[in-house]
C-alpha positions in Angstrom: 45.5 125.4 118.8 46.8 122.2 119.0 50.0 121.2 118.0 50.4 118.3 115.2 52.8 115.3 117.5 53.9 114.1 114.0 55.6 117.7 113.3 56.8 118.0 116.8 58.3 114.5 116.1 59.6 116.1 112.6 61.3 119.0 114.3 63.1 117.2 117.3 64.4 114.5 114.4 65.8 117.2 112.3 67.5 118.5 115.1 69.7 115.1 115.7 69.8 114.2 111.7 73.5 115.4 111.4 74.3 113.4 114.3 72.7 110.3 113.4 73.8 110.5 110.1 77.7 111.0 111.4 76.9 107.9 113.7 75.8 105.8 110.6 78.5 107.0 108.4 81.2 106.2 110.6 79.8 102.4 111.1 78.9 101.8 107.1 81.9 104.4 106.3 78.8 104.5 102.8 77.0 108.4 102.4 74.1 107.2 100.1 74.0 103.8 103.3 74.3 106.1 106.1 71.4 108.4 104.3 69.1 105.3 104.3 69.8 104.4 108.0 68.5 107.6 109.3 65.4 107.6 107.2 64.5 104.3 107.9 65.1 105.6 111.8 62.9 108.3 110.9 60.0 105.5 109.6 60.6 104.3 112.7 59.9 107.1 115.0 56.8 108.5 113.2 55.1 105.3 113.5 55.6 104.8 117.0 52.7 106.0 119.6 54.5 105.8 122.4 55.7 108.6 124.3 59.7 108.5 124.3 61.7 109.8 126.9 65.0 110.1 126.1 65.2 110.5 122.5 68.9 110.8 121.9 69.6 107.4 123.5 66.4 105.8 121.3 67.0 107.5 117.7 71.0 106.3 118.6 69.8 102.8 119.5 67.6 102.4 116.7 70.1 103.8 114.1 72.4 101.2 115.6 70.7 98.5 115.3 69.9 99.1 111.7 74.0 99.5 110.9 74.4 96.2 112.7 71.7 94.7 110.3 73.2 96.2 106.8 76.6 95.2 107.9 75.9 91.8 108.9 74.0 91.6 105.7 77.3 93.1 103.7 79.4 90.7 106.1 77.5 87.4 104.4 77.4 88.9 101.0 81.2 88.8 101.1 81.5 85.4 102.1 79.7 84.9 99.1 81.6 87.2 96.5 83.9 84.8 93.8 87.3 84.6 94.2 88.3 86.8 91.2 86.0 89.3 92.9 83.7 90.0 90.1 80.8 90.6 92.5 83.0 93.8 94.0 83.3 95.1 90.2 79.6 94.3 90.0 78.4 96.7 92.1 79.8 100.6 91.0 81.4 102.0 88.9 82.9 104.9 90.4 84.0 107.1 93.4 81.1 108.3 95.2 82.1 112.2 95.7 79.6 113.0 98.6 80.9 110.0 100.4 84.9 110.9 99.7 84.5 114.4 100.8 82.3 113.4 104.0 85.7 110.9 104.4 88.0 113.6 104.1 86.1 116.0 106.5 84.8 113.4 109.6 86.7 110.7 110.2 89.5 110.4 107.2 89.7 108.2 104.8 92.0 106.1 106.4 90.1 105.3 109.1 87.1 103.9 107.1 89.2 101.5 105.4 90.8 99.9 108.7 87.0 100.0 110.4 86.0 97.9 107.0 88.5 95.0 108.2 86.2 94.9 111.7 83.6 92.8 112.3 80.1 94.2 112.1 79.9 93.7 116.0 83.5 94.9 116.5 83.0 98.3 114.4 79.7 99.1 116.3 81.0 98.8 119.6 83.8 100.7 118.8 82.2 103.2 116.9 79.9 103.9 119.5 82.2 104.0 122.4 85.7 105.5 120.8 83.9 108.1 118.5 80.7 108.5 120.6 81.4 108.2 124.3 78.0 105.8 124.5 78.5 103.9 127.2 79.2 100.1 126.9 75.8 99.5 128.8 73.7 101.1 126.2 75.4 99.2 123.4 75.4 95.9 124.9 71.6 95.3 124.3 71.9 96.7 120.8 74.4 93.6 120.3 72.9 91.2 121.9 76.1 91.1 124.4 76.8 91.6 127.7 78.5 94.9 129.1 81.4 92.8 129.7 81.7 91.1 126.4 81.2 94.4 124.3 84.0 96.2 126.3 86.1 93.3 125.2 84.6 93.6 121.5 85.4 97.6 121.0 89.1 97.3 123.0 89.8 94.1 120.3 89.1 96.6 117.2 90.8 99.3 119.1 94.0 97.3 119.0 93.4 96.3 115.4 92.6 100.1 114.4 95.7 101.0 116.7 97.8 98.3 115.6 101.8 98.8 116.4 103.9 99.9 113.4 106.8 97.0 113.9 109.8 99.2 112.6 112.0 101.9 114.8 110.4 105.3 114.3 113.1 106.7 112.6 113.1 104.0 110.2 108.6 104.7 109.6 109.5 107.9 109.1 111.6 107.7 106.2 109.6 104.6 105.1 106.6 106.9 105.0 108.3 109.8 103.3 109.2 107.4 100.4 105.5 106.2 100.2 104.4 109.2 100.1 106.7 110.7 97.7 105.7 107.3 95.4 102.2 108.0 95.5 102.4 111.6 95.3 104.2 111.2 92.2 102.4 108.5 90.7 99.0 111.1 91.0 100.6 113.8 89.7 102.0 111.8 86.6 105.5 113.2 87.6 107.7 110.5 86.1 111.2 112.4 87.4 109.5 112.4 90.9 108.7 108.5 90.7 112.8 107.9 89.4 114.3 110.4 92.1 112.0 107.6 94.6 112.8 104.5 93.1 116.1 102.8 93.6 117.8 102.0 90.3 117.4 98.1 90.7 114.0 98.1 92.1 111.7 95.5 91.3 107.5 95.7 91.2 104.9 92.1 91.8 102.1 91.8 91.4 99.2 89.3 91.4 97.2 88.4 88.4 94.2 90.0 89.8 95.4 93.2 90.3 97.1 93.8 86.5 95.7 93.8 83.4 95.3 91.4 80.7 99.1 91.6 79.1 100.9 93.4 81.9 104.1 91.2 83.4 103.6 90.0 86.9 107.3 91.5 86.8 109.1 94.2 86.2 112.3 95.4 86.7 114.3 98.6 86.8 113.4 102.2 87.9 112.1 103.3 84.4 110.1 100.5 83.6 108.6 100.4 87.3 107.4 104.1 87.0 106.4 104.2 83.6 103.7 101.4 84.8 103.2 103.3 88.5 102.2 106.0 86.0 99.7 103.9 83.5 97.8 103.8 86.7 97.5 106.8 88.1 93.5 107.0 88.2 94.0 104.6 90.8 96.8 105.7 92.9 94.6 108.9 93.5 92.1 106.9 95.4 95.1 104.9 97.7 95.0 105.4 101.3 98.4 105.7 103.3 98.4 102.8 106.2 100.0 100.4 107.9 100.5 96.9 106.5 101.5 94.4 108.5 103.0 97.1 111.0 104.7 99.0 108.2 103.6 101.9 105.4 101.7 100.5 102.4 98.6 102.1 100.4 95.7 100.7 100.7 93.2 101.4 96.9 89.5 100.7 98.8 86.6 98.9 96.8 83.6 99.7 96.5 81.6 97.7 98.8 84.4 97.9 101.6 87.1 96.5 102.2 90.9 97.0 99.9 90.5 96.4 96.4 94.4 95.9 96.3 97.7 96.5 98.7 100.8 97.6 98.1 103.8 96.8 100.2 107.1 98.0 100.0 110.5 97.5 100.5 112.6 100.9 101.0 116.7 100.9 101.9 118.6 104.5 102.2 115.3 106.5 101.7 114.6 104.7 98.3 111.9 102.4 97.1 114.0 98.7 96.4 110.9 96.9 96.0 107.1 96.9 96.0 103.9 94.4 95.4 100.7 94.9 94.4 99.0 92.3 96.1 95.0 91.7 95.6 94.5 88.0 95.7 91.7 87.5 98.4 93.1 85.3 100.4 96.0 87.5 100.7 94.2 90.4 101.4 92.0 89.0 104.0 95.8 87.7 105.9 97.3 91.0 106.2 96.6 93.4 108.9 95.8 96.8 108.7 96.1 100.0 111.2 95.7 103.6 111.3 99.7 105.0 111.4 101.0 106.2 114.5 
């Protein structure tokens, strides 16, 4: 009997789904994204009547190619989004939970919100190279680039992703620890936790974007400063901890990539003296963040 080629084609596809679907993930750092990806590379491969040879290298190509289309696609829909950001608030409404725990099992969390920052070129060279081992060859043509140029492409996003923190290590660690120990408290609505953190005279900014309508751009005083770290504690659950500007901030990520809002802090003897919430655009698109060390 013969065999069908279009189930044969089925079978070998299934086989690389996970895969592919890991590849695509880790560029669009999106579940329900990543899910279209591969079954538009499936499309792809049972309406081809060519014979393929090396089908890893072609499903991985083709996969590619149609990350590097929906994030140059997302890349010129930013450019376009309004300064207050209403087209990022336009678009969800909520935490995808298939996407968060795929974050928390793959990659991290962490690291989709830095590869967000890359540039659609960038985060496919590097994705394919650091995470994947493809060989700069193979992505070059996917790019459009030369071997030489996308080696220079994936090493620029490593040293973004990979960014130095610019404080002496026992000064990150106990800058960390007090982040931590801030947004640890602030999820677990611990108030005592958020005062034994705070220093007594600490002071919280903020920009207008990132408050609501009423709230003071600032406040003053441990109490005051946690009782409003508490108010928003929906959102300090979704904050990733990262480096800002080469020292320990959270990161709260939107929902089309990319940081809603920052916050950066200021901590003295293990305690918190000052911190901003910082969500402006322009601001945002100035600072720099890295993966911790």
């Amino acid at each position: 009997m013969r065999t069908d080629p279009t189930q044969v084609s089925a079978r070998a596809f299934e086989q690389r789904r996970d895969r592919l679907r890991g590849v695509a993930f880790r560029m669009l750092g999106s579940a329900a994204e990543a899910e279209d990806a591969v079954q538009e590379a499936w499309l792809r491969l049972s309406g081809t009547d060519s014979e393929i040879a090396e089908l890893d290298g072609w499903l991985t190509t083709v996969v590619s190619r149609i990350c590097l289309d929906m994030l140059r696609a997302r890349a010129r829909r930013a450019e376009v989004t309004s300064p207050d950001g209403s087209a990022r608030a336009a678009t969800g409404t909520g935490i995808d939970p298939e996407a968060e725990a795929l974050r928390a099992d793959s990659v991290g969390r962490a690291l989709l919100v830095v590869l967000d920052t890359l540039g659609p070129e960038e985060r496919v060279a590097f994705v394919l190279h650091d995470l994947f081992a493809v060989p700069f060859a193979e992505i070059a043509p996917m790019l459009g680039r030369t071997p030489a140029t996308t080696k220079k492409l994936a090493s620029r996003a490593r040293l973004r992703v990979h960014a130095p923190a610019r404080v002496e290590p026992t000064q990150l660690l106990a800058h960390q620890a007090a982040v931590t120990a801030f947004v640890q408290a602030a999820r677990e609505g611990d108030l005592g936790g958020l005062l034994a953190v705070l220093a007594p005279d600490v002071v919280r900014t903020a920009d207008p974007a990132a408050l609501s309508p009423g709230m003071a751009l600032v406040v003053r005083g441990a109490r005051a400063v946690a009782e409003g770290a508490l108010a928003l504690r929906r959102r300090s659950r979704e904050a990733v901890l990262l480096l800002v500007d080469g020292t320990p901030g959270l990161v709260v990520p939107g929902l089309t990539g990319g940081p809603d809002f920052v916050v950066t802090f200021r901590v003295r003897d293990g305690r918190i003296t000052a911190y901003e919430v910082v969500a402006a655009p322009d601001r945002l698109a100035a600072l720099t963040l890295s993966l911790l060390p």
